[in-house]
C-alpha positions in Angstrom: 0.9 87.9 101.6 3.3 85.4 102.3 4.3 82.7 99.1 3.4 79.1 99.7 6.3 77.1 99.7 5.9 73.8 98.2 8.3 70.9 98.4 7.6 70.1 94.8 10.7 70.4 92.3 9.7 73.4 90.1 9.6 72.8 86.1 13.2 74.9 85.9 14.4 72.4 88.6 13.4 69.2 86.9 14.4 70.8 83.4 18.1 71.8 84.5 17.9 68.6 86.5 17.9 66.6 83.5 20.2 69.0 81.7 23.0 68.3 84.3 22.4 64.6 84.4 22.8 64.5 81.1 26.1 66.3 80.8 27.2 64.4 83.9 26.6 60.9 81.8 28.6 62.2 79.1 31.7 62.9 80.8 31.9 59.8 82.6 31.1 57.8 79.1 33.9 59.8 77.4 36.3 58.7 80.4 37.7 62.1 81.2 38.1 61.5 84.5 41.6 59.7 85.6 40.7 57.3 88.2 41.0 53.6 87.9 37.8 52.5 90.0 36.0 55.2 87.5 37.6 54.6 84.1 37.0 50.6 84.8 33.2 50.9 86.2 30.0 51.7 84.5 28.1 53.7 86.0 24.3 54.6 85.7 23.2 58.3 86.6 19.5 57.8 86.9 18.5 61.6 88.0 19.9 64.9 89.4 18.4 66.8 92.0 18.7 70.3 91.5 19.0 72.7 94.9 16.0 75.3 94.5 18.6 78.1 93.7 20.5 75.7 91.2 23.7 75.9 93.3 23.8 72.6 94.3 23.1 69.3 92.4 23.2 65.9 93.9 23.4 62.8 91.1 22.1 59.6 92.1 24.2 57.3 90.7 24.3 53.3 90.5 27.8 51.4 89.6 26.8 48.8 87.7 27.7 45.3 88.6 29.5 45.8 91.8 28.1 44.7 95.2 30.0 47.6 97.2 28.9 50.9 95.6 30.6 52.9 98.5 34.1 53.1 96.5 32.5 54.2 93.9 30.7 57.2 95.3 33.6 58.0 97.4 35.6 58.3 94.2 33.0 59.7 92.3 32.9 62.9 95.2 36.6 62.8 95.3 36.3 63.9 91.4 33.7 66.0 91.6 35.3 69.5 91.2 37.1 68.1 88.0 33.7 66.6 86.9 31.9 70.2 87.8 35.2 71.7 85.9 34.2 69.5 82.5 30.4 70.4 82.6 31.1 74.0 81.6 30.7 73.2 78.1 27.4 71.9 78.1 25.7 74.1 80.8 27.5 77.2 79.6 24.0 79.0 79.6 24.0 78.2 83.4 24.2 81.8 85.5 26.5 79.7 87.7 27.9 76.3 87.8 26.4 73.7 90.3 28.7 72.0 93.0 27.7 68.3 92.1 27.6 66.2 94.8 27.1 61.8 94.6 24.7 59.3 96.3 24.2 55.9 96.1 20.8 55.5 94.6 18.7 52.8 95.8 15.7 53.1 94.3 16.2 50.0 92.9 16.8 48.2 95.7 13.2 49.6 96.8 11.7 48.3 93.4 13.4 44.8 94.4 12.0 44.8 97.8 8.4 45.9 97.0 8.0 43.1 94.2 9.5 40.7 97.0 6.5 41.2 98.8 3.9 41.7 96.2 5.3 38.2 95.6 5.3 36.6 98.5 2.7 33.7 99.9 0.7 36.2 102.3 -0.2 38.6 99.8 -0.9 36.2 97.0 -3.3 35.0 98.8 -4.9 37.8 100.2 -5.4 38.6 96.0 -6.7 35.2 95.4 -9.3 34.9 97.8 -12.8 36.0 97.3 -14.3 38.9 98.2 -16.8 38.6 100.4 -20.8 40.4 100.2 -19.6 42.6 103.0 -16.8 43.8 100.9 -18.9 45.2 98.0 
């Protein structure tokens, strides 16, 4: 019988997810790694997405209080076998280590655009008007 795939993280996923997010966070608060654009930006990791054989884990990261977060993930990808390198510490139970890979998040920008509309005139008043008997 063939196994269902499913394109659901699994709980291991999510839990080393969070695990490698939060190692990730830590090394670029400690400022171990040497690049100006880095040492001089803060930088938000908001989650890791962990490959379904934990080889692979991509950070979503936002740089905050730049409008070009390009650099930043360039740099941040340009680092990221030193960065991989440092997380050995903290993962140390890890069978193997993860090649880490950056992305410009942009959920936020989402969030922005969504309360945009749920803002706007249209929609407003589509929530203020009466419903009519037909409705209910």
């Amino acid at each position: 019988m063939a196994k269902a795939t499913s394109s659901a993280p699994s709980q291991r996923m999510l839990r080393v997810g969070e695990q490698v997010r939060a190692a990730i966070t830590q090394v670029l608060q400690r400022g171990e790694v040497r690049d100006d654009l880095l040492e001089k930006t803060v930088i938000s990791v908001s989650e890791v997405r962990m490959s379904p054989d934990l080889k692979i884990a991509t950070a979503y990261v936002t740089p905050l209080g730049l409008p070009d977060h390009q650099a930043v993930i360039d740099a941040l990808n340009r680092n990221a076998k030193f960065i991989r390198g440092r997380l050995g510490g903290q993962l140390r139970q890890m069978k193997y280590m993860p090649e880490v890979r950056f992305r410009d998040d942009t959920s936020f920008d989402n969030y922005k655009k969504i309360d945009q509309l749920l803002r706007s005139p249209e929609v407003r008043r589509d929530l203020d008007a009466p419903a009519s008997e037909d409705e209910e």
